[in-house]
N, C-alpha and C positions, 0 to 999 in steps of 0.2 A: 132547485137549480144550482150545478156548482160552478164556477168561473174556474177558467182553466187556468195553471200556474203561470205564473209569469216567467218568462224565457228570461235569462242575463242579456242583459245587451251585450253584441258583440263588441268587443271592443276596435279600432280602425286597423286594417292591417300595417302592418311597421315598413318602410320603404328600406330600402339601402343607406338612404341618407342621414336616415336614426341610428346607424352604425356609424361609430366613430371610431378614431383613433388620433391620436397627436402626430403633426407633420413630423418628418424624422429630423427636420433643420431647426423649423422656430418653435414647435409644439401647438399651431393651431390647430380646432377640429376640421381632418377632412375625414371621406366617407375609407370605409375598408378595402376596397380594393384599390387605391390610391393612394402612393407612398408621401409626394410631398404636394404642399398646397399649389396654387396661382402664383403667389408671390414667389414661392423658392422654386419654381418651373415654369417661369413664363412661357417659354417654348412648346411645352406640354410633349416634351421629350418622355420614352418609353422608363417603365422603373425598372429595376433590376428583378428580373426572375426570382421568385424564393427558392427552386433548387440550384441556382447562380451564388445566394445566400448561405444556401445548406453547405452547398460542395465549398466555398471557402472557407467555413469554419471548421471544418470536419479535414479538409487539410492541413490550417492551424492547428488542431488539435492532435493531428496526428506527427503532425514535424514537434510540434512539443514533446509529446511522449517520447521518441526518438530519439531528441535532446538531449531528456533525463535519461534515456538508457546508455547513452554514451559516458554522460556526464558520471553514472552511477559505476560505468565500467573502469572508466582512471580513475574513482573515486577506490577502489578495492583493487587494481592492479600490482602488481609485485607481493601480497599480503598472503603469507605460504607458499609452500609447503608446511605442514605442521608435522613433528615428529615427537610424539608421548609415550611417554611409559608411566607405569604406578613404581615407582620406588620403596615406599614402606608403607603399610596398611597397620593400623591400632585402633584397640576399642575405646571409644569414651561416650560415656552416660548414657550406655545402649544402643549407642549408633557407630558404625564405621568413620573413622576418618584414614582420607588417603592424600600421601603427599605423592604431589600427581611433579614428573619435569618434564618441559614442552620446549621446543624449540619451532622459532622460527627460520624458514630457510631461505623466503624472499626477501625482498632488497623496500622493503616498506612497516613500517610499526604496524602493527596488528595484534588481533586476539581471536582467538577461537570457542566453538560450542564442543565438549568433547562430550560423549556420548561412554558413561564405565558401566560395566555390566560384569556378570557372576558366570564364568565359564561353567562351576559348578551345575549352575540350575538348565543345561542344555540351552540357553535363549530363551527359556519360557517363563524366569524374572522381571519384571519390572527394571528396566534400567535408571541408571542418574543421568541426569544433565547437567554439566555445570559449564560457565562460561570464564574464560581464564583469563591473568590481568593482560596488561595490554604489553607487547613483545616486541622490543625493539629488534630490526631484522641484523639477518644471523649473529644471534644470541638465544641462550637457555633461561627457563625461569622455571624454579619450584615452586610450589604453594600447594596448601592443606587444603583439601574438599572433603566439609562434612557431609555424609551421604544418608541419611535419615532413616532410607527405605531400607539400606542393609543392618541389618542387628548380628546377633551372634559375635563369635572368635573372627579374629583379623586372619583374611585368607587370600591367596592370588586374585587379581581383578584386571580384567581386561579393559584396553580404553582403545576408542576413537576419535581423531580429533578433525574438522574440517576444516576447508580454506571457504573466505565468504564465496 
């Protein structure tokens, strides 16, 4: 004769009121769908909607970003025109160096990314990037950019330069 396995007891089903959370005011446990206790609600006044919640953070959030996009725009405002040429181009210890002059034409200090490249190779080179010192506005500034990726004879090179 075998004896039948024994079942687990089931264990008691969970009510809502084994769901907690801390009041939003003092931090006692009330149950979850109830934002503040008896004591910080006497009235037993309604809580605030969670998409009433949602929609004012997502407002905040968005007048933030907004902020920073303004804030970013007078932060770079006046900063170029940029105008470059490569001036003189020499080889040293296998790599091109170019002395690059830029000017800036806005009414704000800045510096630019210019972008030199090998008219030679059609576009289909590897270009440099280099980023220039910083430009007090309308004024010029020279400076050497070693370019790694060009080797060979010192030869014409084209440059780009942007505004942020």
């Amino acid at each position: 004769m075998t004896t039948p396995a024994a079942t687990p007891a089931a264990s008691a089903p969970r009510t809502p009121a084994d769901h907690t959370h801390p009041c939003a005011r003092c931090g006692v446990a009330v149950a979850l769908d109830v934002g503040l206790c008896e004591r910080c609600n006497p009235l037993g006044l309604r809580d605030s909607a969670s998409s009433q919640v949602h929609g004012t953070v997502f407002v905040a959030v968005s007048l933030a970003f907004v902020g920073l996009a303004v804030a970013a725009r007078f932060a770079v405002s006046g900063i170029g025109p940029f105008e470059a040429s490569v001036v003189d181009v020499r080889s040293e210890d296998g790599a091109l160096v170019a002395s690059v002059q830029i000017s800036n034409d806005g009414t704000s200090v800045g510096s630019s990314t210019c972008r030199i490249s090998d008219p030679a190779s059609g576009g289909g080179g590897p270009p440099a990037f280099v980023t220039t010192p910083q430009i007090a506005p309308k004024t010029s500034v020279t400076f050497d950019a070693r370019l790694a990726d060009f080797t060979g004879e010192p030869r014409p090179l084209d440059i780009e330069c942007s505004s942020p």
